[in-house]
ZAVEX-808961 format. One record per residue (C-alpha): chain; x, y, z. Coordinates in steps of 0.05 Angstrom, whole numbers, plus 32768, in hexadecimal, padded with zeros to 4 digits. Example, Ala and Ser with C-alpha at 12.3 -4.5 7.8 and 13.67 -1.06 7.14 Angstrom:
# ZAVEX-808961
<chain A; east 80F6; north 7FA6; up 809C>
<chain A; east 8111; north 7FEB; up 808F>
This chain:
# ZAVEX-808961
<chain A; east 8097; north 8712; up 8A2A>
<chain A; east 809F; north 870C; up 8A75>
<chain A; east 80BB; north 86CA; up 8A80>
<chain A; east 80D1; north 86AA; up 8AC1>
<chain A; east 80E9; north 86D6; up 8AF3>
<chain A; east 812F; north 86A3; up 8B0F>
<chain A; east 814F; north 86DE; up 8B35>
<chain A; east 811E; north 86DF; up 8B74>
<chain A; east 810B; north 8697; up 8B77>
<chain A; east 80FA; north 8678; up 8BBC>
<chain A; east 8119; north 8634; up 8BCF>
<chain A; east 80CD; north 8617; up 8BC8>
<chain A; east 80C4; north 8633; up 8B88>
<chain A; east 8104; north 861B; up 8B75>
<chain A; east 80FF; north 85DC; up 8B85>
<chain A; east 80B6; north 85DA; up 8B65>
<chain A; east 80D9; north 85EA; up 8B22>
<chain A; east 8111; north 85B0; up 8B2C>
<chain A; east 80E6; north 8581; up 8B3E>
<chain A; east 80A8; north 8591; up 8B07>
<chain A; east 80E3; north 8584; up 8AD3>
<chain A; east 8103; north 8547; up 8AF0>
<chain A; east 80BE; north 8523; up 8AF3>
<chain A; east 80A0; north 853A; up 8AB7>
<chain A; east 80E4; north 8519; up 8A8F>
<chain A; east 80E4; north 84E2; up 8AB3>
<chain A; east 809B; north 84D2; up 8AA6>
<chain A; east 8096; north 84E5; up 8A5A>
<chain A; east 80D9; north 84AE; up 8A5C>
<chain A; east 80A5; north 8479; up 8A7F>
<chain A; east 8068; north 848A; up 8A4C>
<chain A; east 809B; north 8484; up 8A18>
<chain A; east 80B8; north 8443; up 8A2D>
<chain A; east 806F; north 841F; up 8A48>
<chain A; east 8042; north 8446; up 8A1B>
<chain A; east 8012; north 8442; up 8A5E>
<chain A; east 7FFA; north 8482; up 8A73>
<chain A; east 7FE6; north 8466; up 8AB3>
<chain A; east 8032; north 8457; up 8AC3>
<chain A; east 803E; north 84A9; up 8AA9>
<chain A; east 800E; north 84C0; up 8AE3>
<chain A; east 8029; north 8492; up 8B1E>
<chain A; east 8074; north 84A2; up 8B0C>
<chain A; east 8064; north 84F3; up 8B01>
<chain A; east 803F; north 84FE; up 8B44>
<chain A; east 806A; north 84CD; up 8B6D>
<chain A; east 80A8; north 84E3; up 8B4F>
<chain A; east 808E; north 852F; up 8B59>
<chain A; east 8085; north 8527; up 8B9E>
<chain A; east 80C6; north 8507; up 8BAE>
<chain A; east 80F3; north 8532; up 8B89>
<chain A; east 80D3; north 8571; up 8BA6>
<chain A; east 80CE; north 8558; up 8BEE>
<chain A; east 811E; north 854B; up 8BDD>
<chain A; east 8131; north 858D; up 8BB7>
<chain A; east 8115; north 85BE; up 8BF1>
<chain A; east 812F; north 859D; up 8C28>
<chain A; east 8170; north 859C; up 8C02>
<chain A; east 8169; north 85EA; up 8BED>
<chain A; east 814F; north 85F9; up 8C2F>
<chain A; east 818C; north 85DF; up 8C58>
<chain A; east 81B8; north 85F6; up 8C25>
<chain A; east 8198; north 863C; up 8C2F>
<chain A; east 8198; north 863B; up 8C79>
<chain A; east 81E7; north 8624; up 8C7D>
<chain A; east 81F9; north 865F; up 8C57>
<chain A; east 81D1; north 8690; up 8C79>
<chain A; east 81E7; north 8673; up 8CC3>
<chain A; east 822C; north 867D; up 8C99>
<chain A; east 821F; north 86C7; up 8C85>
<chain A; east 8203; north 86D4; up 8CCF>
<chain A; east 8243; north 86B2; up 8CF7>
<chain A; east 8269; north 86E0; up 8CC7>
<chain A; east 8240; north 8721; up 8CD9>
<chain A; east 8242; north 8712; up 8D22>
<chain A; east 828E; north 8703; up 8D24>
<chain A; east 829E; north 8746; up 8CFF>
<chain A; east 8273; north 8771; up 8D29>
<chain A; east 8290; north 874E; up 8D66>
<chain A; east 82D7; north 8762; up 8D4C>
<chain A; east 82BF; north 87A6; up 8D3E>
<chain A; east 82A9; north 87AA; up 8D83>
<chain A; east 82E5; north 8793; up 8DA2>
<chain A; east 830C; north 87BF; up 8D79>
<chain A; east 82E8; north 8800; up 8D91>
<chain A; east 82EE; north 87E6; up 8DD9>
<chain A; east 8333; north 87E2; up 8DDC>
<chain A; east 833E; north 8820; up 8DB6>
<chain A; east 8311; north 8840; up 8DF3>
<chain A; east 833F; north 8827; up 8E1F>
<chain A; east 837F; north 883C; up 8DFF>
């Protein structure tokens, strides 16, 4: 049985997931509470779209701030390795 694959997700995909889950709960809580199916559909797809709009532009920040992270640390190290080897050349 294959299953779903969480190692390699994208933040898209990701937030696809959340926000699938989030909405689904939330509307099977409405239908249970109104019995009105057409209350289900409004607070599913409008509940969808807003926690999905919210959960990649959260993941995608959060991803971006760590990689800008990752690349000030990369570009401080090779500038250190740089200045080491340049004074060593001089000495």
């Amino acid at each position: 049985m294959r299953g779903l694959n969480l190692e390699n997700l994208s933040h898209k995909k990701l937030s696809l997931i959340a926000a699938a889950c989030i909405s689904l709960l939330a509307a099977v809580l409405v239908l249970l509470l109104s019995q009105h199916w057409g209350y289900f559909l409004l607070v599913l797809i409008v509940l969808f779209v807003f926690c999905y709009y919210f959960i990649s532009n959260l993941l995608e920040k959060f991803v971006y701030r760590k990689i800008r992270l990752i690349y000030k640390l990369i570009s401080s190290e090779k500038a250190a390795m740089k200045l080491a080897s340049d004074l060593k050349e001089k000495t």
